[in-house]
N, C-alpha and C positions, 0 to 999 in steps of 0.2 A: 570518394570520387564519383560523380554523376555520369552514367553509360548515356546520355542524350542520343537519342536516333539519328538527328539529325546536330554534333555536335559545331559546328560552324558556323551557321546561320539559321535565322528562322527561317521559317516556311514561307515563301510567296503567296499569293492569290490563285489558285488555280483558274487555268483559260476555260477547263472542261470540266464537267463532273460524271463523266461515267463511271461504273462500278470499277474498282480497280483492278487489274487484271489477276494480278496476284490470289484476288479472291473469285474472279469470274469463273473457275474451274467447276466451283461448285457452289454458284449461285442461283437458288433455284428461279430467279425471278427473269435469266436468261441477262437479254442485253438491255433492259429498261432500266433507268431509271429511277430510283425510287424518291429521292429528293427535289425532281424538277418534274417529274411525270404530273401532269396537270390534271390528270383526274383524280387523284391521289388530294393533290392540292387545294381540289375545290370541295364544295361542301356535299360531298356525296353522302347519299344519305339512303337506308332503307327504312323505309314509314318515318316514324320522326326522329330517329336514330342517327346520329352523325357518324360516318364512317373517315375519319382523317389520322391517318398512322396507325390503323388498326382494329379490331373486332368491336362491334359495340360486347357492353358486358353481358347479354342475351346470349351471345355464341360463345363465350367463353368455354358451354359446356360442352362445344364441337369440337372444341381447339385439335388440331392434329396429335395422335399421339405412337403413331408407327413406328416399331422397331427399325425397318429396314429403311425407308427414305425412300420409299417407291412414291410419297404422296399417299396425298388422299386423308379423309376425314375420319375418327370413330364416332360410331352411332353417338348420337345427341342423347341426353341421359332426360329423363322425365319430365315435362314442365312443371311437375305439381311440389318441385325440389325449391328450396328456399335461395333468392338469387343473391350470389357471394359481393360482397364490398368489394367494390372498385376503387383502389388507389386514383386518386384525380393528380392526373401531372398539370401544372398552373398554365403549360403553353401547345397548344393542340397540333401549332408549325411544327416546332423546334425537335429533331432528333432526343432521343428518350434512352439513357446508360441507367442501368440499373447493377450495383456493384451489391457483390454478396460477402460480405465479411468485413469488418473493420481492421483486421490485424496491420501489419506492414504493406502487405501487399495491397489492401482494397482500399484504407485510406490514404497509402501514397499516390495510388493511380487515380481517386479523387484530384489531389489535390494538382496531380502532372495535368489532367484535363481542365482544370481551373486556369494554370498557370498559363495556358498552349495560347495562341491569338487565333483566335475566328474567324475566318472571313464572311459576310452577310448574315444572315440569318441562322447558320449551321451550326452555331454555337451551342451543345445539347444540356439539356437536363439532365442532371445527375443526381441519383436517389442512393443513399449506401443506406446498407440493412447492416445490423449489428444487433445480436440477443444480450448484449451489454448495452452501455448508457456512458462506458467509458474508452479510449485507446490504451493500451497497456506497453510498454515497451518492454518486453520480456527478458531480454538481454539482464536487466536489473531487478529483478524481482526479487534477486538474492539478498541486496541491500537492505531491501525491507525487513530483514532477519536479524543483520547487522545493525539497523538504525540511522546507515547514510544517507538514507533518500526519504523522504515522504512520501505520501500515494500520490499527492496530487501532483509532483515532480514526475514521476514516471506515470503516471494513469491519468491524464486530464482527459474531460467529458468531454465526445466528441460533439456537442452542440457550444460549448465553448473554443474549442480549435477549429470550427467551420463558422465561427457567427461572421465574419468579412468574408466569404465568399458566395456563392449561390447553390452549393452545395446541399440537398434534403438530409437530415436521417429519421432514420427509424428506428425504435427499438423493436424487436421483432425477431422469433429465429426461423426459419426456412424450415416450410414441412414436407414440400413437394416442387419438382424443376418439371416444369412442359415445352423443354424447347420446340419452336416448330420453322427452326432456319432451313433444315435440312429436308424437308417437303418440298414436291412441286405442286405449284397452285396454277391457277388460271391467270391468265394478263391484269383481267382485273381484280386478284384476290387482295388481301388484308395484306401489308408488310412486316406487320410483328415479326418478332424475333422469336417472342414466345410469351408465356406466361409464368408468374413466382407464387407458390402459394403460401400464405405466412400462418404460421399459427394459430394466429389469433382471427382466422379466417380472412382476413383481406387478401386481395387477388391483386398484382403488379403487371400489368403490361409493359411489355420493353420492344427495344428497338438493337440495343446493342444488353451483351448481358455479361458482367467481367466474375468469375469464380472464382473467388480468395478465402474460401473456409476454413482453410489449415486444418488440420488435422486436434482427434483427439486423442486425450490421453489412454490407451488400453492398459486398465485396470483389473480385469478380469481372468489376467494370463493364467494364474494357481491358485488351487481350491482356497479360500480364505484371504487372498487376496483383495477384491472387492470390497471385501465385508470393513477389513483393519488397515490397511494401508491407503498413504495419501498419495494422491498423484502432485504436483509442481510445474504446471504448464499455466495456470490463469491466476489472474490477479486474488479470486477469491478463493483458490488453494494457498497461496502466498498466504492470505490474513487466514484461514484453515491453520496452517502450519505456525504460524508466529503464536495465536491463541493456544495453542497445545502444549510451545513452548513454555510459555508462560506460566500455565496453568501448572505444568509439572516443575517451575523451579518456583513459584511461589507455593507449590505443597510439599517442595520440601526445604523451603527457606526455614532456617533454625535447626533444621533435624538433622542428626548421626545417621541418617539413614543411610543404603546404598547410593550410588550415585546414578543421575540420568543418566539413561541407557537409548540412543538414537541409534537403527538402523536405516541405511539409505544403499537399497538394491540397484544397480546401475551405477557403473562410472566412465561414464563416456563421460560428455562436457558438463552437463547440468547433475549429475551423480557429484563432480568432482566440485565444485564451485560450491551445492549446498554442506558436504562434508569438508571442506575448507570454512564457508562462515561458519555452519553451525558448533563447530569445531573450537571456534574461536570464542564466539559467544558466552558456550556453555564456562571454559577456560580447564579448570577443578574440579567445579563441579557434575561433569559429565564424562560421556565417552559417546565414540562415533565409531559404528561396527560397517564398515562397508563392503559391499559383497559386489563380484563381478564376475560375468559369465568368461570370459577372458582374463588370460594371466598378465594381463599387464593393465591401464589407467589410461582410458584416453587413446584408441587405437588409432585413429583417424586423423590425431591432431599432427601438426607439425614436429619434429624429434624435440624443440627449442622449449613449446607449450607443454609436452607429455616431460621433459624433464623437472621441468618450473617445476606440476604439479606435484610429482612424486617427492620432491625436495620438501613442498608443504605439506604435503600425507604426512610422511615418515616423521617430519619436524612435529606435529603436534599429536593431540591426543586420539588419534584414529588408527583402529586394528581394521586390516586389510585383508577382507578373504581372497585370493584370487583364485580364479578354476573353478569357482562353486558357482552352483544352480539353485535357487529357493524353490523346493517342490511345496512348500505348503506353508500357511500361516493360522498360528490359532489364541484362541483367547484363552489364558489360564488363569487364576488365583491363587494368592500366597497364604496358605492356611497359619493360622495362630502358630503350631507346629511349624518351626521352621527346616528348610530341607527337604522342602516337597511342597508341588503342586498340584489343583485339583481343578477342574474344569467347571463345578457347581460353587456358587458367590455362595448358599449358607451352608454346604457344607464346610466349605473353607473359612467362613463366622469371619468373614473379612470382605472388604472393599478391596483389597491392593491388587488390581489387574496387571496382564502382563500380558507380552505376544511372545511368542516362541516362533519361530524360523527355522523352518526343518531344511540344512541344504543336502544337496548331491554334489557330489564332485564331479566336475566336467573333463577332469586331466585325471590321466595315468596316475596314482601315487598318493591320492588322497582318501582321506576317510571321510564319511558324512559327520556333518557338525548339528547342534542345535543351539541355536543363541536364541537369547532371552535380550527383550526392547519394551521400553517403554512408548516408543516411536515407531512407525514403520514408515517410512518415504519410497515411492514407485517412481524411478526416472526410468523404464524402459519400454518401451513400443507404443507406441500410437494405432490409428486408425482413421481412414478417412471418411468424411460425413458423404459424400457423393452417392455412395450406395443406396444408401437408406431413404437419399430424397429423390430416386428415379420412379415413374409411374408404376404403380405394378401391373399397368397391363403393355410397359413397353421397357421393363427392368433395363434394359441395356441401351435403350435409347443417346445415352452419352458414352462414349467406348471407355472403358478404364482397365487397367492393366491390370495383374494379380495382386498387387499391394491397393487396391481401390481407387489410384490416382487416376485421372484426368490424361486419357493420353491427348497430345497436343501436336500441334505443327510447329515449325521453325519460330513463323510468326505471334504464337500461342496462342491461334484459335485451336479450337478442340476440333480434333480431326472430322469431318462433314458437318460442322457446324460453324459456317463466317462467320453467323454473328454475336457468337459467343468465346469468350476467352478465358484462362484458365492460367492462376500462378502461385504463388505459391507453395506450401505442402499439398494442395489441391492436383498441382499439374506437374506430371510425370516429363521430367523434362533430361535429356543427358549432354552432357559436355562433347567437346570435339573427341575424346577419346573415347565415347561411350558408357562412360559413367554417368548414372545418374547425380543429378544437381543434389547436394545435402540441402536438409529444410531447414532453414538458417535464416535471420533478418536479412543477413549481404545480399543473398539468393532473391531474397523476395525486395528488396528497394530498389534493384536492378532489373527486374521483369516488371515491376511496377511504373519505371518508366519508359518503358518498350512498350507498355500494354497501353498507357498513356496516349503512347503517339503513334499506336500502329491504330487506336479508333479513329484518331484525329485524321489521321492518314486515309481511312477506310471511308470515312464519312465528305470528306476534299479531294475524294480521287485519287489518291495518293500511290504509291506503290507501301506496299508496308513492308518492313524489314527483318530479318533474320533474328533473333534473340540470339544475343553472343555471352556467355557469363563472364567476366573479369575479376578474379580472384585476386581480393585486395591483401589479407592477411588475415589472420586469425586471433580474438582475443578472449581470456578469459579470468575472472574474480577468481582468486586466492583469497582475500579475508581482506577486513576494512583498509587495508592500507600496504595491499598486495594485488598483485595482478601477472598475467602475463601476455607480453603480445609479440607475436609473430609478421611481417610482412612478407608478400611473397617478393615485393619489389626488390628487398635487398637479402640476398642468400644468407642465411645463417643467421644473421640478426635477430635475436631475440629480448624484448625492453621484459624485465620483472621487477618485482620488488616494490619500491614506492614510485619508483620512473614509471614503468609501466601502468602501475594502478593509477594516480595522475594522467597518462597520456588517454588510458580508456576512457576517463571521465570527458576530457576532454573530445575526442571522434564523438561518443555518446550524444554528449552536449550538442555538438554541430551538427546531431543526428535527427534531433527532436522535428515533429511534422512542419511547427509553424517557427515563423521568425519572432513573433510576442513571444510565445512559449520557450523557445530556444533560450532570449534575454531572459525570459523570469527564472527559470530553471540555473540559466549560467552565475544569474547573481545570486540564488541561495547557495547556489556551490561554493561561490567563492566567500561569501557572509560567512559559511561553515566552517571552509580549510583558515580562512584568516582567527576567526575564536581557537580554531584547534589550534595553530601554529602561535597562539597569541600565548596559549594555554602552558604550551609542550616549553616555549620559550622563559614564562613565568615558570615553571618547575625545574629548567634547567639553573636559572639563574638563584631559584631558593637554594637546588639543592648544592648548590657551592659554598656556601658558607655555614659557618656550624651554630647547630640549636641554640640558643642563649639561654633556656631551661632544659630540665630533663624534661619537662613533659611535652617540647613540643611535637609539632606532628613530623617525626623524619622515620624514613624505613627501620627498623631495629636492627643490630648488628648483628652479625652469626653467631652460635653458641660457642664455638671456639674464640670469639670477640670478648662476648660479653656471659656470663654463666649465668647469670638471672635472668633469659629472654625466655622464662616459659612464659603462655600468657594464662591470665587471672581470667580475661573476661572478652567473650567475641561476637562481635554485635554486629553481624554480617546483614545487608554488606557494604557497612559503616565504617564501623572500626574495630581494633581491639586492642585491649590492655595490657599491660605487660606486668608483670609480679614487681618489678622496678618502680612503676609506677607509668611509665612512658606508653604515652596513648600514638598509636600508627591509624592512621585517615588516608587510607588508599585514595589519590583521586582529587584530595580534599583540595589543596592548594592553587589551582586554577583561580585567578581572580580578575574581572574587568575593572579599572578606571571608570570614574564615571565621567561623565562629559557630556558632548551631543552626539545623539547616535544616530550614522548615517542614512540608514534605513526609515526612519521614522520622522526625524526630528525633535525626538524628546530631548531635555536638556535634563540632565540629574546633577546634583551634589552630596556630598557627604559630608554631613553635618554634626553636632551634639545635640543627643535630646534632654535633656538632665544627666541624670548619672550616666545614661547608655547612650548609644549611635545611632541612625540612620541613614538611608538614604532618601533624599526625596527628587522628585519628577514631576517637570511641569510638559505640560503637552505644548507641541508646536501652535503659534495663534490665539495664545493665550493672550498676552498682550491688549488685543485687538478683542475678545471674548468677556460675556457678562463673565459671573461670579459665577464657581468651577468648585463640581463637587469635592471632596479632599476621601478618599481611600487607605485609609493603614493596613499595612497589610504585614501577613508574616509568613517566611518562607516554611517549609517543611525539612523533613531531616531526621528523625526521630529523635529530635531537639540535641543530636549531637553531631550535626555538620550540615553545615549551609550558611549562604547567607546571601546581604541582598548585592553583593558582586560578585558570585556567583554566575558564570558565562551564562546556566538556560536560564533561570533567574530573572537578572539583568535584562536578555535577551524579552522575556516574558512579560517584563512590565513593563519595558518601553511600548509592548506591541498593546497591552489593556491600555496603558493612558490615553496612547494619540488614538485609539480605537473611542472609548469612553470620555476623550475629554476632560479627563478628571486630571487634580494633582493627585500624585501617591507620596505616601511616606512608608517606606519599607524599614523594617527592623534588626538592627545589628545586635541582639539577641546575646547574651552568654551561652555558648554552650558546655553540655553533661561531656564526661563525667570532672573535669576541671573547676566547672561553675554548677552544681548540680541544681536540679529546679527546687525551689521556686524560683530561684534566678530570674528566669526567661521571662515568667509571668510578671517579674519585678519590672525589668528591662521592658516589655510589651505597654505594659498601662506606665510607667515614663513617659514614651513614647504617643499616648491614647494623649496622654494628659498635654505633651507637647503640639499636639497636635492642634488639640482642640480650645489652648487659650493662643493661638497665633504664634504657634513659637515661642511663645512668653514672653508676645507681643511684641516679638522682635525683628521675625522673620520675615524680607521684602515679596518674600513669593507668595507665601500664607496672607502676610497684611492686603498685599494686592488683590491678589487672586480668590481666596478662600472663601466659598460658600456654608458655614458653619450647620445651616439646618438643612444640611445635604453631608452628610458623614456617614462611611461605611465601616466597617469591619469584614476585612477575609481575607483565606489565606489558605494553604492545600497539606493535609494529609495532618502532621505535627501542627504546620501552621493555622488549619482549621481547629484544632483544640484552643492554639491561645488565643485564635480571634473570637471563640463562643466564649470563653472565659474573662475576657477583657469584656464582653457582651455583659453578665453575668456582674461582674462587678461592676460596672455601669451602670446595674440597675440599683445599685447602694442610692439613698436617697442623700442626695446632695454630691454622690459622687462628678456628675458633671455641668458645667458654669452655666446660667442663664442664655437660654437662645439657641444651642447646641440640642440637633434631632440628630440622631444614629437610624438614617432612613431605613440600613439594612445590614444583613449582617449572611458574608458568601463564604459559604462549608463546603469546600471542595474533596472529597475522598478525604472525610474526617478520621482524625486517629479516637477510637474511642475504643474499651474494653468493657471488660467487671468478667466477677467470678465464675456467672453463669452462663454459658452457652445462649446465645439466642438464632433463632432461624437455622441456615445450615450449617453454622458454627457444631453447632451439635456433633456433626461427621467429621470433625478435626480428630486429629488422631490426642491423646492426655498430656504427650510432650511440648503442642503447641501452645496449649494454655499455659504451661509451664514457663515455655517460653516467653510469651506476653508479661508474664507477672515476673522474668528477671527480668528483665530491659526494663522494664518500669521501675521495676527498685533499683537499677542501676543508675538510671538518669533522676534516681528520688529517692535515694534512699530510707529520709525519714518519712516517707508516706505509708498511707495505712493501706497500701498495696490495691489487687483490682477494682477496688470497691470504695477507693478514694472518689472525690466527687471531682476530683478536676480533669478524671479520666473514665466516670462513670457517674455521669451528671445526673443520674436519675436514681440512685441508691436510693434515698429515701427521702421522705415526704419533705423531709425539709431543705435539702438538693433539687428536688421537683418545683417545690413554692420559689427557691432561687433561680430557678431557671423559666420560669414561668412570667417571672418580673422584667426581662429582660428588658430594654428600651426599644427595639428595633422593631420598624413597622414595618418590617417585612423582614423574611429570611429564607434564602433558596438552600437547600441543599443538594450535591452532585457528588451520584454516584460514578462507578465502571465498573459496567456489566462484568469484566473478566478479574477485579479484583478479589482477587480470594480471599485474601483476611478482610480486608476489611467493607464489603458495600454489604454486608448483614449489619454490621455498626451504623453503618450512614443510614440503613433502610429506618431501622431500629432507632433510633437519633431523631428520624422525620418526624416514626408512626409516635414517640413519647412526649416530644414538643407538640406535638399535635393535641395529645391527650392531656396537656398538663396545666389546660388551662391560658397557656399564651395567648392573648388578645388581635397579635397580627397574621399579617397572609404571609403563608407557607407555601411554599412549591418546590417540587423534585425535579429532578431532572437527572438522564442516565445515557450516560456514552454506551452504543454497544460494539460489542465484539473487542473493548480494549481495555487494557489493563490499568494499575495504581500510578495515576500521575503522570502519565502518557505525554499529559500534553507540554510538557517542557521540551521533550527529546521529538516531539510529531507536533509543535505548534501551528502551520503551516498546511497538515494532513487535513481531509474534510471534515474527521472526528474533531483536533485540534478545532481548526476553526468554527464548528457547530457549538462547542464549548464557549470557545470566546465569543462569539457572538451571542450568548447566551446571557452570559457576567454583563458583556456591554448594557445589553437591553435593560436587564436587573437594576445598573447601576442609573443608566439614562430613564427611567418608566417615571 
């Protein structure tokens, strides 16, 4: 709901424009005018200097800087000092907003001043400063751990949600505040409001000046703290925390080791919501150690919310300190010697760090603990920036209470300062019962539009209006497909479960800054939950009828069912075998239709390519289009699950064709360990071969459409080996028909191995080579293990001269940065084609900050689309 100041009607014309009285109490300019005063308005000028709304940039270095507000000037600082960059506002008339923060509060109150109607000329300049480049909606930041959202659904760049309005930004962060509202001047002084100093040395003159810094995260509460724990308040803690994730379940993907070990200190709201997703994520393979200075979860919340939560603590896999205090954090190591840890990396002759967590008890009855994390997460205490950017020769010039807040007026000017205002975590604000306002998005979208229209108000004479808070209700994330929300409108009411986590999405949704953004946002939501529900419906409907072999893919029966359910072989987190022979594919079964896809307009079908299957995809406008590169491509899986109907799949190549214009012919592949390879490779060049005599010159879309000396090869991860490999035998002389060029050939996070370590493979622990060399015998058995050449293309001179011949006049390969097993493979892959003699252009390219494969599940993210935009180019150059 919208608190509108004025919720009934707009605002009139005003008959008068004097100062409004509400602020006349202590306005230092008396009873003039500032906006009609005609000396103001003419071209007053000292020497060639224009003085019109304020100081030329010469006296900046006079600007008033008095603690008390008696007036008056401090000494002028040196001329021989170098003169600071002046921000140029485009209109020298028009009233001058300078908003500090982009969080909820300072880009809603942009956008309330956009929205408001103007009368004549007063319509003001708005500048927002932000030390990002993006909005983040924090409320969902949790998602990102989950995998619900993309970044650019909750994070879009504030130069994209203001390009229709007239709205400045900046990226920029605030070093220093010189208000100088609260000065008396002379009749005819300067009207600034004050000056902003920005980091990067540029100087802001303002007119009106709105404080929405929010607050940070205080890191530094206990010794070691700072050093090992993350905090969880910005968007680039959020990608901090996801990559950490990561990094520790792909180092211990394959291994018997111990299990993730996640501490998360704090359980108020944001304590409670990351230890619910992260909780979820991790499933088995981890644990969630929560500690909370308080014996209960969520003190503050609603009874409805604090129940929800505790029903999803207890339900999954999270131990609950409650009463405890973490007095310290440290870095230990797991020496060779197990059963002890040591604080020195060689004398422990090991890498395996640890933190340890010394707590105190806070309650009667307990004893102090020490827990061991491979994680540490900081949800408690903040701090505000206000302090740090007052002058230091007028430190108190902005009044703030003992928590550093912004104390304010009714109105949210900051008290002796009209012309500046103050909300958010910034502004110390309390309720009618004298509680202060929690720091909250509600808090701050509700003062945002009060701060909106009490400038609006201040600058048309206006009277300005009280700040009322309206407590709508309360909501918060449980895990992907849980939630809980509270209203206060209706007592007792509390929505959980999937209701509730649907209806948050939805308030969310309607929450978004802009209305573009809101639509884009609402239809990836809904493109998502209709795959998932499309998903969950195909699995419900498999799983009603019974296998027609043993081996297909259905849950195994219980030991008490079935007595042969030990399993042979577990190929996480694929599948695994069962000594019966019955293969379980968690997951697997999910499949789209092909058709046309809404989203796009790709049209696909599912065809025969000789012996094997495909799918193929023609791009919207083809019809109408010259002759259209043709791409075969192949999914990934570690060649024992996937395929090209497959939701992200599917999802992924409709968005490459209409992107690139290309036909695709995707690959319905046999999979390990039923069809064991060479299978795949059989099935793949079928497929190449189909491809590229037209179908076998059958095919209406091929015969029509197909560009034949425009052919690619690629594919991601599994699928990157058999697109290099189908490359590789391509290069057979006569392997392919007259006329036929293979322009290129895209290795996206290639699966590749062999025996010896390269780069920082080296620092793998001896189990995960182990590991690489079963799964490869498993989905090959009769292969000559890591050092086969169709999984270590470069064994030897004569795998090198094979790989060397390739056909492809060009070949990119793509790594990610945070892929642990395998971007040493891909690097390795690059530097050997490089060296081995291949005749064409080579090029790398590397995602950072994200992991193996990413961009199925983050298509849509900047990373995703930097990616695809990348292939596109590759395939278009």
């Amino acid at each position: 709901m919208s608190c509108r100041a004025a919720p009934w009607s707009r605002p009139s014309v005003p008959r008068a424009r004097s100062f409004p009285a509400s602020a006349r109490l202590r306005n230092p300019f008396g009873g003039m005018n500032v906006w009609k005063n005609p000396i103001l308005k003419s071209s007053w000028r000292i020497g060639d200097v224009p003085m019109i709304f304020g100081l030329p940039s010469g006296l900046f270095k006079c600007m008033a800087s008095s603690s008390s507000g008696d007036g008056g000037f401090s000494r002028p600082q040196s001329t021989d000092e170098a003169p600071m960059p002046l921000y140029s506002w485009p209109d020298k008339q028009r009233p001058r907003v300078c908003i500090l923060g982009g969080g909820f509060g300072g880009l809603y109150t942009a956008l309330r001043l956009e929205s408001l109607e103007w009368p004549g000329n007063n319509k003001p300049q708005v500048l927002l400063v932000d030390q990002s480049d993006r909005f983040v909606f924090k409320p969902m930041l949790y998602e990102l751990l989950s995998g619900e959202v993309d970044v650019w659904e909750i994070a879009p760049y504030f130069t994209e949600l203001l390009k229709k309005t007239s709205v400045q930004f900046i990226k920029d962060s605030v070093k220093l505040l010189r208000p100088s509202d609260h000065l008396r001047r002379e009749p005819a002084g300067s009207c600034t409001g004050g000056v902003v100093h920005l980091e990067s040395g540029t100087v802001i003159e303002y007119d009106w000046l709105v404080l929405a810094l929010g607050a940070e995260a205080k890191i530094d509460a206990v010794p070691g703290s700072a050093e090992y724990a993350l905090p969880f308040t910005t968007l680039e803690h959020a990608l901090k925390v996801e990559s950490e994730l990561t990094m520790l379940e792909r180092s211990r993907f394959g291994k018997s080791s111990p299990a993730i070990q996640v501490a998360i200190v704090g359980l108020g709201y944001s304590g409670v919501e990351l230890a619910a997703t992260i909780s979820e994520r991790l499933k088995n393979t981890g644990t969630v150690k929560a500690i909370n200075f308080q014996t209960t979860v969520c003190p503050s919340a609603p009874p409805g919310n604090r129940d929800a939560a505790l029903k999803v603590l207890e339900s999954q896999n999270i131990e609950l300190f409650l009463g405890y205090s973490v007095s310290c954090i440290r870095e230990v190591y797991a020496p060779d010697d197990p059963g002890s840890m040591v604080t020195d990396a060689e004398e422990a002759g090991s890498d395996d760090k640890k933190l340890l967590l010394e707590l105190q008890p806070a309650q009667r009855g307990l004893q102090s603990q020490v827990l061991e994390a491979d994680l540490v997460l900081w949800t408690v205490g903040s701090t505000s920036q206000i302090l740090r950017l007052q002058p230091p020769d007028a430190p108190y010039v902005i009044p703030l209470n003992g928590r550093g807040q912004v104390e304010t007026e009714e109105t949210l000017q900051v008290k002796g300062h009209p012309r500046t205002f103050a909300i958010g975590d910034s502004a110390a604000l309390r309720d009618t019962a004298g509680k202060f306002l929690p720091a909250n998005a509600q808090v701050a979208f509700q003062q945002a539009d009060f701060a909106g229209w009490n400038i609006w108000a201040a600058i048309n004479d206006r009277p300005l209006l009280p700040f009322r808070f309206q407590n709508l209700g309360e909501m918060m994330t449980l895990g992907r497909n849980d939630a809980a929300i509270t209203a206060s409108f209706i007592e007792g009411l509390t929505l959980d479960g999937p209701i509730g986590h649907a209806a948050r999405k939805v308030v969310y949704c309607l929450r978004m800054p802009t209305d573009e953004h809101r639509v884009k946002v609402g239809m990836s939501w809904f493109a998502k939950s209709a795959v998932d529900s499309l998903a969950a419906l195909q699995n419900a409907v498999a799983s009603s009828f019974p296998p027609p072999t043993p081996t297909t893919n259905r849950r195994p029966p219980s030991p008490a069912m079935d007595p042969d359910s030990e399993i042979s072989f577990d190929f996480p987190p694929y599948l695994c075998q069962y000594k019966s022979g019955r293969v379980f594919r968690p997951g697997s079964n999910a499949v789209v239709p092909a058709g046309t896809d809404p989203l796009t307009g790709v049209v696909s079908k599912d065809i025969h390519v000789g012996a094997a299957r495909a799918r193929v995809y023609l791009p919207p406008g083809a019809a109408s289009a010259a002759k259209l590169p043709v791409v075969v491509y192949f999914h990934g899986g570690g060649f024992v699950v996937g395929s090209p109907a497959r939701p992200s799949t599917h999802a992924y190549l409709n968005d490459l064709v209409a992107r690139a214009g290309a036909i695709g012919v995707s690959v319905y592949y046999r999979l390990a360990p039923e069809h064991p390879l060479p299978a795949a490779y059989e099935d793949g060049w079928a497929a190449v071969r189909w491809a590229v005599t037209l179908g076998d010159g059958a095919d209406p879309w091929l015969l029509d459409h197909a560009d034949l000396s425009r052919v690619f090869f690629g594919g991601c991860s599994a699928g990157a080996n058999l697109a290099h490999n189908m490359a590789v035998r391509a290069g057979a002389d006569g392997a392919l028909p007259d006329g036929v060029t293979v322009r290129g050939l895209l290795a996206v996070h290639p699966y590749f191995t062999g025996k010896e370590a390269v780069g920082s493979e080296a620092a793998f622990a001896a189990d995960v080579r182990a590991f690489m060399d079963r799964t490869w015998r498993f989905v090959f058995p009769a292969s000559l293990g890591l050092d086969d050449p169709l999984v270590n293309p470069f064994v030897d001179d004569e795998a090198r001269a094979a790989v060397a011949k390739i056909p492809c006049q060009r070949v990119l390969v793509c790594v990610a940065e945070t892929d642990v097993l395998l971007i040493e493979r891909g690097l390795w892959y690059y530097r050997e084609l490089k060296a081995s003699g291949y005749a064409g252009d080579l090029e790398l390219f590397e995602s950072k900050g994200i992991g193996h494969a990413f961009h199925f599940d983050k298509l849509h993210s900047p990373e995703g689309v930097e990616l695809q935009e990348r292939l596109v180019e590759f395939i278009k150059k």
